[in-house]
Steps between C-alpha positions, in 0.01 A plus 500: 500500500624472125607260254763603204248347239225752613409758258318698748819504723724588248221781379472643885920478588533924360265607719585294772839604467390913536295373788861351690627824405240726654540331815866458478555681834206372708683190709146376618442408119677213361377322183563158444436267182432111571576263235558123503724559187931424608702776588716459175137540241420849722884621449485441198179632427594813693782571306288583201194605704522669787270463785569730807328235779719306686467171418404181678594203216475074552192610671298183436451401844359859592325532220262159569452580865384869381254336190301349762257755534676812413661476149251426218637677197845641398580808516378515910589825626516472929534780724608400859511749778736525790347164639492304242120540392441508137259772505480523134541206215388559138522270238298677220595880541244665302701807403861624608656273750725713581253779608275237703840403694583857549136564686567211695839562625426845589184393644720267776699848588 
């Protein structure tokens, strides 16, 4: 879950992006980024920044029914496995995010 005004997002995008690309192949992974900014602000945004996830935009709705008790800061990072159980949620990664979401994904294999 990210925000276009978040430095931290726009700091972790590169190494999110190698991280899409690394499991490029693998159809059990899909990445998804959850913002409540329009469609139009993330196009745009994309055009001059890319960021591999697919994206979930207008997400206001989702994104109060999911801050009840599960979102608290932004950047969250969620992994989900096959049904639907976030098994992992960080907030606060204390290091590379993209190395502690590489243990976990290979950890659900």
């Amino acid at each position: 879950i990210w925000a276009t005004w978040c430095g931290q997002c726009l700091a972790e995008t590169p190494e999110l992006n190698a991280l899409v690309a690394e499991f490029d192949q693998d159809t059990n992974v899909v990445f998804l980024a959850v913002t409540d900014d329009s469609r139009e602000k993330i196009q745009t945004f994309l055009n001059n920044r890319p960021f591999d996830y697919q994206h979930i935009t207008d997400s206001g709705e989702l994104k109060k029914k999911l801050h009840k008790g599960l979102i608290s800061y932004i950047p969250e990072h969620l992994v989900v496995d096959q049904d639907l159980n976030v098994v992992f949620d960080e907030s606060e990664p204390k290091g590379s995010i993209a190395d502690t979401l590489r243990q976990v994904i290979k950890s659900l294999k």
